[in-house]
N, C-alpha and C positions, 0 to 999 in steps of 0.2 A: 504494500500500500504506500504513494508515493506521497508523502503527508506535505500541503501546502504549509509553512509554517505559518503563516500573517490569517488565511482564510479555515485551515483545518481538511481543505480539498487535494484530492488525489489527484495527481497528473494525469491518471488517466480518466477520471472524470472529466479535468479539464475538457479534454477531446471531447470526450462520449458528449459532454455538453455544448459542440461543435466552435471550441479552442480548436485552430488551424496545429497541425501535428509539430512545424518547425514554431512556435511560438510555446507551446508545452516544453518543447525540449529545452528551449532557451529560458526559460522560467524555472525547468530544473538546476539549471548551473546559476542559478541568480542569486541563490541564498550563497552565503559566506562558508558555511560551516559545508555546506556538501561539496563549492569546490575545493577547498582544501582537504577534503576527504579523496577528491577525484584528484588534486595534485601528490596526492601522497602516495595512493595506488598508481599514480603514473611511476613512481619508482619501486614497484616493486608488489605483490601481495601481504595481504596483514591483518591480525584476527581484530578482533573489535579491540579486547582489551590493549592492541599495539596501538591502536586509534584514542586511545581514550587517555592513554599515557603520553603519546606524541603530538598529538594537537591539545591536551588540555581541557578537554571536554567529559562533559557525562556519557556515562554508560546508553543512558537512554535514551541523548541526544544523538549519540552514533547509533547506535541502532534505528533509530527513527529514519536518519540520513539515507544509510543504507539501504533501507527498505526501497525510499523514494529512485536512489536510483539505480535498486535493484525490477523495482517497478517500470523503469525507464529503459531497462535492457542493456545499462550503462558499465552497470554492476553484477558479478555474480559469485559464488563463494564456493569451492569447496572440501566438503569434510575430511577431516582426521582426524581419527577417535572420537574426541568429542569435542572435536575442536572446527572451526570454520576458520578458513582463509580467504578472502574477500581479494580479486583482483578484476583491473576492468577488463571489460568484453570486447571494445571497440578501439581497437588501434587508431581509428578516424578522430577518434576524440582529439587526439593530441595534434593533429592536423588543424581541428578548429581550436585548440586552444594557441597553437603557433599563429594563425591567424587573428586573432582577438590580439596577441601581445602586436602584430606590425600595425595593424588597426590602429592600436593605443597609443603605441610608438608615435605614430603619422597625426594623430591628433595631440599629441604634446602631453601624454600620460601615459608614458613607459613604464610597465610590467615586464614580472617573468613570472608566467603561469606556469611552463615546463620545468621541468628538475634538469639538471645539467649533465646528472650523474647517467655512468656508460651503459646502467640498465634501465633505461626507457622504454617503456611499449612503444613497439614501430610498428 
């Protein structure tokens, strides 16, 4: 369930409630806390509690996150033992997140969305 944080609505609601599909997506990465979930897993897979320790956040606000964009097909996890490892699904992401940082750049608010480190999902 991909939890709007401000309305309480699923991304996928969104749509179903005929939200255009590239405006759900981009409302997915618009919260703070899930793209630094999403730049985290760009370098590499990580269970909740490696999220919860490394960004500083609640158990149940990553969890939350992760739903939405597991919701979003952004995200997906899996088991060991009893453990879950959370890595993204879409190599494309990091293409739109390279694009978003020249964007930024070009308007005079340069970011670095991507991680620099040599294990990046390509």
């Amino acid at each position: 369930m991909a939890i709007d944080s401000e309305a309480g609505f699923c991304v996928s609601a969104d749509i179903a409630a005929g939200v255009p599909p590239a405006a759900a997506l981009f409302h997915s990465l618009a919260d703070q806390n899930r793209l630094r979930i999403v730049q985290r897993l760009a370098r590499g897979e990580a269970r909740v509690v490696d999220l919860v320790t490394e960004l500083g956040l609640a158990q149940s606000t990553v969890s939350k996150h992760l739903a939405c964009l597991r919701d979003c097909d952004l995200v997906d996890y899996r088991a060991e033992g009893r453990q879950s490892f959370y890595s993204l699904t879409r190599p494309e992401l990091m293409d739109l997140l390279a694009a978003a940082e020249q964007l930024l750049a070009a308007t005079g608010h340069a970011v670095r969305l991507r991680p620099t480190t040599p294990d990046v999902v390509a």
